[in-house]
N, C-alpha and C positions, 0 to 999 in steps of 0.2 A: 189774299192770303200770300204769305211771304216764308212761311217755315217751310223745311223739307221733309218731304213723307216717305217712309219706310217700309218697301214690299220685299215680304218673306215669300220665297218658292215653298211649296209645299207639296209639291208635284210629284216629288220624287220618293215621299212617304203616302202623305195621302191619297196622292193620286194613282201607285201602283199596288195601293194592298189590297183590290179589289179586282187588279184587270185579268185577261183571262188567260193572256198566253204567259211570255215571262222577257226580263229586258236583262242583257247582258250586264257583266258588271262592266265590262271596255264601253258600252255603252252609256250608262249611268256616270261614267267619270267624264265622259265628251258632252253630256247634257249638261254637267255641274262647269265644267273649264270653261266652257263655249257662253252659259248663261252668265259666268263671273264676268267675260270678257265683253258682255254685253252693259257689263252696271248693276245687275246685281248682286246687292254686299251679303244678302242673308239667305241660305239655302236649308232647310232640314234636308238633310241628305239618305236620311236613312230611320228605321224603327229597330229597338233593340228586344225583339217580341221572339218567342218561343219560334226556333226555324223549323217543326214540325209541322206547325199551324200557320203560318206564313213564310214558304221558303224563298219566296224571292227578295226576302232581306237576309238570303242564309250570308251573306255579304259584307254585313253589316260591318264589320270592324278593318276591313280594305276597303271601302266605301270610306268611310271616317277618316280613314289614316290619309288617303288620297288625297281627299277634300283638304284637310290640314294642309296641306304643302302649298295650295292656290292664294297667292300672295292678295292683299284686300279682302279676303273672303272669311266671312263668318258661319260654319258649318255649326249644325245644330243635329242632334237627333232626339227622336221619342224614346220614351221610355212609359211600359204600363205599371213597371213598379217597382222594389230598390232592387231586386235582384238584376233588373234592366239596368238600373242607373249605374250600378256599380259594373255595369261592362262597359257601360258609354263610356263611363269616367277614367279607363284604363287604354282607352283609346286616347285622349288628350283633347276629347271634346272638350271646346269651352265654355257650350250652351249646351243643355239640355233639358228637354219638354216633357211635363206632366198633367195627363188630363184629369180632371174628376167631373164628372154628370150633376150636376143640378134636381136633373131629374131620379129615382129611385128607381123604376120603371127600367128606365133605361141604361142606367149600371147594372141591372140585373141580365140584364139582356145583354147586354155590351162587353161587361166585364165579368160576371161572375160573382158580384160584392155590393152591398150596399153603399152608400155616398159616404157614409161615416166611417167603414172599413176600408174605401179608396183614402180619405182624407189621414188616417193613423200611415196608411203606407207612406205617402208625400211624406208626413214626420220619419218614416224611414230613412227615406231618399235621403232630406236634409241632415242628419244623424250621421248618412253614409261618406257622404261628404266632407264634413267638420271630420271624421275620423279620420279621415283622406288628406287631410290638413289642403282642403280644396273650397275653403270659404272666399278668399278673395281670386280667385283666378277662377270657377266654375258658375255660370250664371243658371239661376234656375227660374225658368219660365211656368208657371201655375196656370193651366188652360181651364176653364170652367166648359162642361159643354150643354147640351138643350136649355141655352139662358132664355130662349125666347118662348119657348114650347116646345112638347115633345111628341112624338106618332102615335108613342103606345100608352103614356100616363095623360095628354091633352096640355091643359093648361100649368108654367109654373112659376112660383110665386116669386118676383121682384125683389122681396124683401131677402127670400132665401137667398138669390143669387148675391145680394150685397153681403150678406152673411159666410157665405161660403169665401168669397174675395178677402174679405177679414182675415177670416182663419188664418187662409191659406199664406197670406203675409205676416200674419201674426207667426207663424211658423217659419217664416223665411224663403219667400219667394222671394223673389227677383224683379218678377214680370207678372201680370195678370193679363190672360187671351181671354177674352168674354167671347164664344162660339155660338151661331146660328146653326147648331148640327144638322139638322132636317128642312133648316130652311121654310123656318114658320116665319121673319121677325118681318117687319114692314117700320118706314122711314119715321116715324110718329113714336114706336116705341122701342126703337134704335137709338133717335134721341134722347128721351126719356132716363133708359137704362144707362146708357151710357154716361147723360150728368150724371147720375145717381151715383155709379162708381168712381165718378173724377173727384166728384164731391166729396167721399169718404174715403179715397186711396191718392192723397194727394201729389206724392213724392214718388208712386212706385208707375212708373212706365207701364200704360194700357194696348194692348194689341186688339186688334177686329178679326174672328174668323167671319166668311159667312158665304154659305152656299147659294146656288143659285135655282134651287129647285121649283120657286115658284114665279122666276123673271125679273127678283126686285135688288137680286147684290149689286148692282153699282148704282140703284137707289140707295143701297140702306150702306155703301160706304162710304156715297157725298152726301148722308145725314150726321152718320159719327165722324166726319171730317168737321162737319160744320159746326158740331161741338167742341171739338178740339182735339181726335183721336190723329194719331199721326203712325201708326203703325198696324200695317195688315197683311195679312197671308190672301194667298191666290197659286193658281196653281196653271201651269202653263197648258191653252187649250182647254180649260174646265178640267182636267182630267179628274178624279176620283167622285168622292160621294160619301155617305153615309147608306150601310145598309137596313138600317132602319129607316129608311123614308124611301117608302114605295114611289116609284116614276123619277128618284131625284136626278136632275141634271149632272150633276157635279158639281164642282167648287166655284167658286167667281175666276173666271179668265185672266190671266194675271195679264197677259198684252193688253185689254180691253180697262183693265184696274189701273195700268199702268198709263193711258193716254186720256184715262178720265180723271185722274190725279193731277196731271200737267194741263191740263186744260182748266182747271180749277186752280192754277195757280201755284202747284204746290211739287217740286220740283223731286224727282223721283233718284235723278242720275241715269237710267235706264236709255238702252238705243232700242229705241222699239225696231228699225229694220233688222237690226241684227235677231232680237228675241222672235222675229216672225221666220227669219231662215232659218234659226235652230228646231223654231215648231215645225216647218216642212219636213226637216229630218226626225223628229220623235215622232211624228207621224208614220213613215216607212217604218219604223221600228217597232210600231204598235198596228200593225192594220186593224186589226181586229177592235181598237179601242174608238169612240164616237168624241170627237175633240167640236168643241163650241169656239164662239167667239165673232165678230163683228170686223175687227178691226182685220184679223188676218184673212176675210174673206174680202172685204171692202178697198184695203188697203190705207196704207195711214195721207191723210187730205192734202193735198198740194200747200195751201195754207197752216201746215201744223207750223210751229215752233215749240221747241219747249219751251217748260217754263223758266226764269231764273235762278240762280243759285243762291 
């Protein structure tokens, strides 16, 4: 393998909408500078979610603005629906992220809405934008989530998930993130799902979420490499989760994502020593949080190299 592979931080949405204490904003601007300065190009830096119900993104639009200023840097935030996206989008975010559930079960529980009333909002979003005269300068990332299965509905169906991917660009996405929310999927139907949506979404850029809740994300992200996915989210230290998946670990380690990437061939731009002394310091800054990983306890091998560019 000779192409370059593309790791999204997700650390700093996903991974703090769950934690227990709270991280400053001076803090969260020195984890974004520090991790740019390290190689990576893409960070969601922030959710644009009710600051009632999650206040540690009360932030969110000085987090944004911040991030903007960090030269090579590709700041992204979430949004759950247009009324979100139309605040990202007034920040000068250039990318911003939309999930919808796969599952029914689990938008109910998640979100408050059925899959088909998430999927009319996304036509919001996009709507909000074109009004915004923000068609060619805002990218819109379409995340699909429980593609693999879900906790509370069990199994879900393949076909839906190719269906939902459809839509979702037939509407105007940008990007399609095929998500292991709970961290069901295993390497056999990683690959599987994944040709399935290269096959029918030929032209539109595929991203990989996938947790690590049952030991097998950097199995199941040198399978969708091996098929041809080149772009994936992780999150520095495992940090975050899904709280629908009882016992889950958190998300795939992005140091760990990152040195199994370059060992495969496939060149990230990432300085892994640097991204392992920025984990020392988000560590003191989260005690109270449980950070995973191999590589920053092991240390990176005498014989590494990366890979070529």
């Amino acid at each position: 393998m000779s192409e370059r592979a593309y790791l999204r931080e997700v650390g700093l949405r996903d991974g703090l909408q769950l934690i227990r204490g709270d991280l400053s904003t001076a803090h969260k601007l020195q984890w974004i500078e520090e991790e740019a300065a390290a190689g990576v190009a893409e960070i969601e830096v922030t959710s644009f979610v009710p600051f009632k119900s999650f206040p540690i993104f009360a932030d969110a639009n000085e987090v944004a603005t911040a991030a903007l200023q960090i030269p090579g840097l590709l700041p992204s935030g979430l949004t759950p629906n247009a009324r979100g996206a139309v605040a990202a989008f007034a920040t000068g975010l250039r990318k911003v992220n939309y999930v919808i559930s796969a599952s029914e079960a689990h938008s109910q529980a998640n979100v408050r809405r059925s899959t088909a009333e998430a999927m009319v909002d996304f036509a919001r979003i996009v709507a909000a934008r074109a009004e915004n005269g923000l068609e060619k300068t805002v990218t819109l990332s379409f995340g699909i989530a429980t593609c693999f299965g879900c906790t509370i509905q069990g199994a879900v169906a393949e076909d839906l998930v190719y269906r939902i991917a459809e839509e979702g660009v037939a509407l105007g996405a940008d990007e399609v993130m095929i998500a292991d929310t709970v961290g069901y999927a295993h390497p056999l139907q990683v690959e599987r799902i994944f040709a399935g949506v290269l096959a029918r979404l030929e032209d539109i850029p595929i991203a990989a979420h996938f947790h690590d809740t049952r030991g097998l994300g950097l199995a199941n992200i040198a399978a969708a490499a091996r098929v041809g996915i080149r772009r994936f989210d992780a999150s520095l230290g495992g940090l975050g989760g899904c709280p629908h998946a009882p016992g889950a670990t958190g998300n795939v380690v992005f140091e760990d994502a990152a040195y199994l990437l370059e060992t495969m061939g496939l060149p990230t731009g990432i300085d892994l020593p640097k991204l392992i002394a920025l984990r020392r310091k988000v560590e003191t800054w989260l005690p109270e949080e449980r950070f995973s990983g191999a590589i920053a306890r092991a240390g990176v091998p005498k014989n590494y190299h990366p890979a070529a560019d």
